[in-house]
N, C-alpha and C positions, 0 to 999 in steps of 0.2 A: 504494500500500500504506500502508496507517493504523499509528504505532506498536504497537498491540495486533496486529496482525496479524504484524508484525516480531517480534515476541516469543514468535509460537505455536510451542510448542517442535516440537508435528507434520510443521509445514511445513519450518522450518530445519532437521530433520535429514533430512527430505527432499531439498530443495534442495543440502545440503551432499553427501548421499551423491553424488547427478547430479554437483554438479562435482567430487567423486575420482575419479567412472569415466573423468570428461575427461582426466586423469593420475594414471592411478591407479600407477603407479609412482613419483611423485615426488610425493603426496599421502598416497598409502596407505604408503608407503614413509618421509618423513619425519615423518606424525603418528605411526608406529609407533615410528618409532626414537624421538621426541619421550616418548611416555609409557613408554618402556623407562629414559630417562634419568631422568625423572621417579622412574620408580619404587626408582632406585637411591639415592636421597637417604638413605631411612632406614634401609637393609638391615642397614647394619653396627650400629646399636644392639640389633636383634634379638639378637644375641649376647652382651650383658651381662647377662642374668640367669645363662645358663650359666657366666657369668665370674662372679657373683656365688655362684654354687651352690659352685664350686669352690675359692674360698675365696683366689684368686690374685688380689690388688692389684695386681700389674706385668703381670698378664695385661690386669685390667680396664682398667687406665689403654690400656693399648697399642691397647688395642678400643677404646675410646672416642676416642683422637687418631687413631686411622686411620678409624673411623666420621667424622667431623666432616673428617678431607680428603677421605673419597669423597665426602660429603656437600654441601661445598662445591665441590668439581672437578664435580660432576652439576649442579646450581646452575647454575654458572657457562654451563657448556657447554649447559644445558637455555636459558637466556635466549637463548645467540650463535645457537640453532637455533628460537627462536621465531619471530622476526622475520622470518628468510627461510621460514619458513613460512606463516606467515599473510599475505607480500607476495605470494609466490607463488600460495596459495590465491587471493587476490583478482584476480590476473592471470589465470589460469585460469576462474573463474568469469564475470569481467566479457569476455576477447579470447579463454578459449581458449588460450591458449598460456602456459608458466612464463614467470619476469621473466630478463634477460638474465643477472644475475649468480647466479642457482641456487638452490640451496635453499641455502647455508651464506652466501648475502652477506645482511649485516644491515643495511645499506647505513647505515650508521652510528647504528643506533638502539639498539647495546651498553650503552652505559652508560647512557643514559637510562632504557632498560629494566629494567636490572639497579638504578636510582636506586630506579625505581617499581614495582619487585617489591618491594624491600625495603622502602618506606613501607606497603607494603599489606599487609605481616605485621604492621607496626607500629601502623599505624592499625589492624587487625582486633583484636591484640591492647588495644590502649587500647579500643576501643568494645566488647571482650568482658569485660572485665575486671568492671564493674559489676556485669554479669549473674552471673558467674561471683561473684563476692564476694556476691551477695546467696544464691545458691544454697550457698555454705559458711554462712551465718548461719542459713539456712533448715533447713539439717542442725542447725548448732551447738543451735538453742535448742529445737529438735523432738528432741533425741538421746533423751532418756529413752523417749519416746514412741515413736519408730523402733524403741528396742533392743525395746522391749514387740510389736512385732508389731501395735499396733494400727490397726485396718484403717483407723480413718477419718484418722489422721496419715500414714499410708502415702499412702493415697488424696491427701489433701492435699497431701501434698512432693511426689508425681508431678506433679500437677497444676500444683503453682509451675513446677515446671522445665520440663517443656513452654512453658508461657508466656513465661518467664524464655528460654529454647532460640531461641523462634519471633523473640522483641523483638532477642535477638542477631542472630540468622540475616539480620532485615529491615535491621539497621544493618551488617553485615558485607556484606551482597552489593551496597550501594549502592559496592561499590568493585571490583566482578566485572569492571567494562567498561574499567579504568585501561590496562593491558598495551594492549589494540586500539585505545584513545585516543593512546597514544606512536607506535606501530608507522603506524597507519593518516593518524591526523592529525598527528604530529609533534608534539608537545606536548613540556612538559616536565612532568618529575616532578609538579609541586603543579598544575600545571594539568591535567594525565591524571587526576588524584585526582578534582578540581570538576568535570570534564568528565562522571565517569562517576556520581558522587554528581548529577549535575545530571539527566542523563536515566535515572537509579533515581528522583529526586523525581515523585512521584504515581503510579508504577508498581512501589512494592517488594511487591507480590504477587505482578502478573505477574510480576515478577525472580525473587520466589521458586518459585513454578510453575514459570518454562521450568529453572530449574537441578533443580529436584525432579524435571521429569519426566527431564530431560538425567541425571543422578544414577541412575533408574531402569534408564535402557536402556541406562547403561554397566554396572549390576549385571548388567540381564539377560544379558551377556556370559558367565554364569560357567555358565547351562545349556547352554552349548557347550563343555564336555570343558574347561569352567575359562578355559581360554587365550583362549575368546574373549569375555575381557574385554577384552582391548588391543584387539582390531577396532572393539569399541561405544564403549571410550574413544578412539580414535584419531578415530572420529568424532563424540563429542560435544567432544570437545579445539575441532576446527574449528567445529562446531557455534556455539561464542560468537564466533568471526570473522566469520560468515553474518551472525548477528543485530545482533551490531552495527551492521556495514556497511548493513542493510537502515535500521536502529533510524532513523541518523544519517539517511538520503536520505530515511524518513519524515518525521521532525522538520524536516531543510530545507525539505523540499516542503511541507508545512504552515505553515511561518516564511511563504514566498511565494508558495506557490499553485500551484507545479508541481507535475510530475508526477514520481516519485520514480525512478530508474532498478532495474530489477531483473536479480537477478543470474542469472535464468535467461532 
């Protein structure tokens, strides 16, 4: 299998759904529980405008420090539950059978993990920032012109930020592959980082493709009665486990000339 081919987002949600059905209760069952935590990160902030409506300060405050501990407790608990997921995805995929320690052993890749989640907000944030600052400048010195309605300023500002959008999106997903570079290769933080910036270099299209289409068919989740969105994210979640796993045996095999092993 050729890296392009490791990256066809078609195949990998393919291939990934094949090994849920291998355990589909301990796959289907942890990436679910995995983007239910996920999704509890920001629920408590939803409630601060109402706290704002209302005009109560010790209301908001209380919302906002109990937002940022469920936020952080989800956090925390979503990273200790990544790792024995996507170890176990790979044991399942590659022998068939989970890893001896289950879906909750992280077999010590906690804090590493939990290092390189958080350089990858940070790094996303510093390599967005540019974009995002030139997109306020683009407002600031076009303002007269925007407030006028005129079509060809309009036309114009849209067209910066898409571009300005696209330049981000290619420097932020060169760091999509960090989390499966600690977990799968062991690495550490700054090396998860270069590992995944390394095989994004000459492929951040395809990177942005398999996430676009990946991104797509977690939406399409929501023409199932809404809920089955967690099903399509549950498995484009694994989905980036597949690809990378294949990404890396491609890239080996091409360093030397073997033949890549596949996980089906």
């Amino acid at each position: 299998m050729t890296p392009n081919e490791a990256l066809n987002p078609l195949r990998s949600l393919k291939a990934t759904f094949e090994a849920m059905a291998l355990q589909p209760a301990l796959l289907w069952g942890g990436a679910l529980l995995l983007i239910f935590i996920d999704q509890i990160t920001g629920v408590g902030f939803q409630f601060t405008e109402p706290a704002l409506r209302a005009g109560g300060r010790e209301l908001l405050v209380i919302i906002i420090a109990g937002a940022c501990v469920v936020g952080l407790g989800s956090f925390l608990l979503s990273t200790w539950l990544v790792s024995g997921l996507f170890l176990n995805f790979r044991s399942v995929a590659w022998r068939g059978e989970p890893t001896e320690g289950g879906l909750f052993d992280h077999e010590g890749k906690f804090i590493p993990l939990l290092l390189t989640r958080m350089l990858v907000i940070i790094g996303s944030l510093i390599l967005a920032l540019p974009g995002a600052a030139l997109i306020a400048l683009l407002a600031f010195a076009g303002g007269d012109s925007l407030d006028s309605g005129s079509p060809l300023a309009i036309a114009g500002f849209v067209l910066a930020v898409i571009v300005i959008y696209m330049l981000i999106l290619l420097l932020v997903i060169g760091l999509a592959f960090a989390e499966s570079a600690v977990i799968y290769e062991e690495l550490r933080p700054t090396e998860a980082l270069k590992r995944s910036w390394s095989l994004a270099s000459g492929r951040r299209w395809r990177f942005l493709l398999f996430f676009f289409i990946n991104g797509l068919f977690a939406l399409s989740g929501i023409l199932l009665c809404c809920v089955g969105v967690f099903a399509t994210s549950a498995i484009t979640r694994l989905a980036t486990a597949e690809a990378f796993l294949q990404l890396t045996a491609a890239s080996r095999a091409s360093s030397d000339g073997s033949q890549p092993a596949q996980l089906d």
